[in-house]
C-alpha positions in Angstrom: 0.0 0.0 0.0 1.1 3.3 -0.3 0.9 6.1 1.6 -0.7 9.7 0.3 -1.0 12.5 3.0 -0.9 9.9 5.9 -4.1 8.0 5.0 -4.0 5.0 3.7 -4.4 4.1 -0.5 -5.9 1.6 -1.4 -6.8 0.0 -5.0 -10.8 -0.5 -5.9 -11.4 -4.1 -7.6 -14.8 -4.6 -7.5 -17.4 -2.6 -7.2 -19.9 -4.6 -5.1 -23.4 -2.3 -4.9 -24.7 1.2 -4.6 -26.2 3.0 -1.5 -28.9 4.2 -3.3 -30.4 6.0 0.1 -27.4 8.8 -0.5 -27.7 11.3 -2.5 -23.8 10.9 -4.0 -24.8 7.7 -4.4 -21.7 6.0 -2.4 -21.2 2.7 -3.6 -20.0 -0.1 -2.1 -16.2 -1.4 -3.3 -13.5 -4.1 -2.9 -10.1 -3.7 -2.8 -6.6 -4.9 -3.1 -6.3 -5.4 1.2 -9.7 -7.5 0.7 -11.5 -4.4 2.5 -14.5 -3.6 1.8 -15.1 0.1 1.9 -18.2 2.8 1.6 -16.5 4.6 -1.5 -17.6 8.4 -1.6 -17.1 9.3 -5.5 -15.1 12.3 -7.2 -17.2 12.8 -10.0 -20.7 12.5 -7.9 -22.6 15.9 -8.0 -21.0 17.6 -4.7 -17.9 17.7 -6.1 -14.5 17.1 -4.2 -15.0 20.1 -1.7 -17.6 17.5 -0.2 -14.4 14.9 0.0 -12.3 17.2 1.7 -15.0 17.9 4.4 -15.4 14.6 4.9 -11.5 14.0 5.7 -11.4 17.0 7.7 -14.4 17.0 9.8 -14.4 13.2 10.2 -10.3 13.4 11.6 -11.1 16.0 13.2 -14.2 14.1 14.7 -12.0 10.9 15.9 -9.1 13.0 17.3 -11.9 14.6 19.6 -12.9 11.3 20.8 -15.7 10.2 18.5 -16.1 6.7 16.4 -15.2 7.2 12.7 -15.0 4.8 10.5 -11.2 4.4 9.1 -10.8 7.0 5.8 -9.4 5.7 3.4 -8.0 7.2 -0.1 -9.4 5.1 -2.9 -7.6 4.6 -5.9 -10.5 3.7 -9.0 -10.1 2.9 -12.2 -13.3 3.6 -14.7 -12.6 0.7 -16.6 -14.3 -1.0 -14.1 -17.6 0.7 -15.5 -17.4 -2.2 -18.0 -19.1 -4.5 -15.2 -21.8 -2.6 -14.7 -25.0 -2.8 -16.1 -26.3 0.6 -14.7 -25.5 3.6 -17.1 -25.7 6.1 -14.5 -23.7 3.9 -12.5 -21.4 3.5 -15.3 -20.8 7.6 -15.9 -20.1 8.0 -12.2 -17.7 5.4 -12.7 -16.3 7.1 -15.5 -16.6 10.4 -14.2 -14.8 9.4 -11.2 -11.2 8.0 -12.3 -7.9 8.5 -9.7 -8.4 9.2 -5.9 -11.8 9.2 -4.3 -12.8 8.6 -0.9 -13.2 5.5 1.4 -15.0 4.5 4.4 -14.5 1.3 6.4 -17.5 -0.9 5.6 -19.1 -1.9 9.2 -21.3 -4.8 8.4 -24.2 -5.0 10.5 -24.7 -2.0 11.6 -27.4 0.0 11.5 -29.2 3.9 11.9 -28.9 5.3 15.0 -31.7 7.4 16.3 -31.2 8.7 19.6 -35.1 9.0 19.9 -35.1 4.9 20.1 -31.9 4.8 22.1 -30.6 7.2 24.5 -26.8 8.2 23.3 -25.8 9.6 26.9 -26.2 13.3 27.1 -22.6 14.0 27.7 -22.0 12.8 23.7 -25.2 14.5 22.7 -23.7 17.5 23.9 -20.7 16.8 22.4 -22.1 16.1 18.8 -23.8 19.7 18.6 -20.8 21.6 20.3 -18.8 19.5 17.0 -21.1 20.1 14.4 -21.8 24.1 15.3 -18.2 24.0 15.1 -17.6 22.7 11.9 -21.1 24.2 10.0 -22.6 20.6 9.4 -25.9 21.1 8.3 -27.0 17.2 7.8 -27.3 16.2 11.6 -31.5 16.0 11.4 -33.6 13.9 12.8 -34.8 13.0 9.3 -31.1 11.8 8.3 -28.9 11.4 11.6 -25.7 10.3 9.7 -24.5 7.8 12.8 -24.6 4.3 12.9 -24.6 1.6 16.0 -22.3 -1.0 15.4 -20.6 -3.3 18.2 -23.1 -0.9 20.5 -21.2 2.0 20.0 -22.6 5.1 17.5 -20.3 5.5 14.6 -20.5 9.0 12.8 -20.5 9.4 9.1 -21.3 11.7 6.2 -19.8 15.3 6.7 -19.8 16.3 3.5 -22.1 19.1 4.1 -20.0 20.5 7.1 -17.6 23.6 6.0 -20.6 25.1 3.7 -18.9 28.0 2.5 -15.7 27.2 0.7 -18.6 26.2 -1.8 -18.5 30.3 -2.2 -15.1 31.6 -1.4 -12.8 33.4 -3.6 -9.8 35.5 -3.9 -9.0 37.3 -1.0 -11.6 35.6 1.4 -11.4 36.1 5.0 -13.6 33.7 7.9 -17.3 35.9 8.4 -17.5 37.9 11.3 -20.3 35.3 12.2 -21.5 32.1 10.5 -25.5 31.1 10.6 -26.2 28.1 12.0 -29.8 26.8 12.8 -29.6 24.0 15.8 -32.9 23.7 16.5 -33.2 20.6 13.9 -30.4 18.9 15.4 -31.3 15.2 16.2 -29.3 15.8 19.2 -30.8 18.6 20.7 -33.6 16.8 22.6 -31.3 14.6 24.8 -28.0 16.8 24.5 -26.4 17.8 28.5 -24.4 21.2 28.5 -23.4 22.3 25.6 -21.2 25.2 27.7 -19.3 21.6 29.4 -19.0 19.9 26.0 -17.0 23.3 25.5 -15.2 23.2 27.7 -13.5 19.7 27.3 -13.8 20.0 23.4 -12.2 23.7 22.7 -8.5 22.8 24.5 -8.7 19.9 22.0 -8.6 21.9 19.2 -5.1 23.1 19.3 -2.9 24.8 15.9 -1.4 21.1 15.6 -4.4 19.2 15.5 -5.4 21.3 13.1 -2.5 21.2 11.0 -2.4 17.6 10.9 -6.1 16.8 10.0 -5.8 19.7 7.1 -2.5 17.8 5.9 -4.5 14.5 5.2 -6.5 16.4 2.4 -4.6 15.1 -0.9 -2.7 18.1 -2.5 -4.6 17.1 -6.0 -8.0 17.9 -4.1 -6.9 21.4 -3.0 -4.6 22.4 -6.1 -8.6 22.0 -8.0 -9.3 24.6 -5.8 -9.5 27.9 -8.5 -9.8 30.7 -5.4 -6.1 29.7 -4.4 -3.3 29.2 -5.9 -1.6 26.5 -4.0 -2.5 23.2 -1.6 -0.6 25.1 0.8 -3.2 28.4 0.3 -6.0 26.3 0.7 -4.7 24.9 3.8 -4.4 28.6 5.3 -7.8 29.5 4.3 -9.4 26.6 6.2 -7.0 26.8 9.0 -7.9 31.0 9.4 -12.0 29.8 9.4 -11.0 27.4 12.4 -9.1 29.9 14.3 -11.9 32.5 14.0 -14.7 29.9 14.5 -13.4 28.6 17.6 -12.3 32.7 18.6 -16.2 32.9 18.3 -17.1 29.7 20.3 -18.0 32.6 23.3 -20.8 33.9 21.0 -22.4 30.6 19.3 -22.2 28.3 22.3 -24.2 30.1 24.7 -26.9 30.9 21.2 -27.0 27.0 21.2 -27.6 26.7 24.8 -30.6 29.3 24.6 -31.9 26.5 21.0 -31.3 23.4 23.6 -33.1 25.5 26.8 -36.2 26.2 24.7 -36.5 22.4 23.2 -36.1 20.9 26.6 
C-alpha cells in the first residue's frame, strides 16, 4: 500500500453495490487489502469540496474522541464501469477516475436514532458543540448520519460541514459570524451542556491538531481549488475559518444553549 498525506491508498477491484439512500450515491467497493469500503465518488454531483470535508471533519471528529469509520484514499479505475449494467452507475464510474474517498464498511450495523436509544447526554452534547463548530448542516432527525455497530454510535457523512468554501474566492477572509440553525439537530432533545462539551472539546482543538487533519487532504484535491493558488493556500484559508470559528465559540455556544433550553 502506499501512503498519500498519511491516509491509507488503497486500489478499488470490484465494485460490489450502490447506497442508493445517498444522494452521491456512495457505492460499495473491494479492494486490493480485501477491504471492503463505503466509496464516496469524485465525479458524484457535490464535487470534491464534499471529500475534503469529509477527511477533515471526520479526523477531526476521531481525534476529539468520537467513532469514525477508518478514511481511506481510494484509488478507482473507470474501466471498471465495464461490469456494470447501470448507465448512470457507469458515468459516475467514468466520471470518477484517480483518488476518491473511502470508508470502512461496518457490516451489521445499523441507523442510529437517539429518539429509540438514548446516546448519553454527555455525547449529545458533544455532537452539537462538533457540528456548530464545523457548520454541518446534515445532523437531522430525518437523516442522523451515525450508525450503531458493536453498540457503540459510529458518525458518518460530513460532506455538508464547511458550507462555505462552496462560495469563497480571492482574498476571502472567515465571516465575522457564521449562521447556523440547531434547532433541527437530532441531538438537541437529549444533549447535557453544551457550555461543558465546550469546555473539554475547545483545548482539543489546538494549531497542531489542526495542521495535521488539514495535511491529510490530498494536494490534487486542493490544487482543483480555483480561489487559491496553491494546496498550501487552501490549507491557510481553512486553518484562518477554524481559528476564527473557535475565537467565536464565546458567541455561538451560549446561542446553542438558549436553542437546547427552549426544546427541553
Amino acid at each position: 500500500m502506499d501512503q498519500v498525506s498519511g491516509l491509507r491508498t488503497v486500489v478499488a477491484t470490484r465494485y460490489v453495490t450502490p447506497f442508493r439512500e445517498g444522494g452521491s450515491l456512495p457505492g460499495l467497493v473491494e479492494a486490493d487489502d480485501l477491504g471492503m469500503y463505503v466509496l464516496k465518488f469524485r465525479g458524484a454531483g457535490q464535487g470534491i469540496k464534499a471529500l475534503v470535508a469529509e477527511v477533515v471533519v471526520g479526523e477531526l471528529a476521531r481525534r476529539l474522541g468520537f467513532e469514525v469509520p477508518e478514511i481511506v484514499l481510494v484509488d478507482l479505475d473507470p474501466q471498471l464501469s465495464k461490469a456494470e449494467p447501470d448507465e448512470e452507475i457507469q458515468d459516475l464510474l467514468n466520471a470518477s477516475g484517480g483518488i476518491n474517498l473511502g470508508f470502512d464498511y461496518l457490516p451489521g450495523s445499523f441507523d442510529f436514532n437517539p429518539r429509540v436509544r438514548d446516546p448519553g447526554a454527555d455525547l449529545a452534547a458533544r455532537l452539537l458543540w462538533l457540528d456548530t463548530l464545523v457548520l454541518n448542516v446534515d445532523r437531522s432527525w430525518r437523516n442522523p448520519n451515525m450508525l450503531l455497530w458493536h453498540r457503540e454510535v459510529w458518525l458518518i457523512d460530513h460532506g455538508a460541514s464547511l458550507y462555505f468554501h462552496h462560495r469563497w474566492g480571492p482574498g476571502w477572509q472567515p465571516a465575522a459570524e457564521y449562521r447556523y440553525d440547531a434547532s433541527d439537530h437530532v441531538m438537541l432533545p437529549v444533549a447535557g451542556s453544551v457550555t461543558d462539551a465546550d469546555r473539554a472539546l475547545r483545548p482539543m482543538v489546538t494549531a497542531g491538531v489542526l495542521t495535521e487533519v488539514l495535511a491529510l487532504v490530498p494536494d490534487e484535491w486542493l490544487a482543483a481549488d480555483p480561489a487559491f493558488d496553491s494546496p498550501g493556500d487552501v490549507r491557510a484559508a481553512y486553518r484562518a475559518f477554524f481559528e476564527a470559528r473557535l475565537a467565536q465559540a464565546d458567541t455561538w455556544v451560549p446561542a446553542v444553549e438558549e436553542t437546547r433550553a427552549a426544546r427541553v
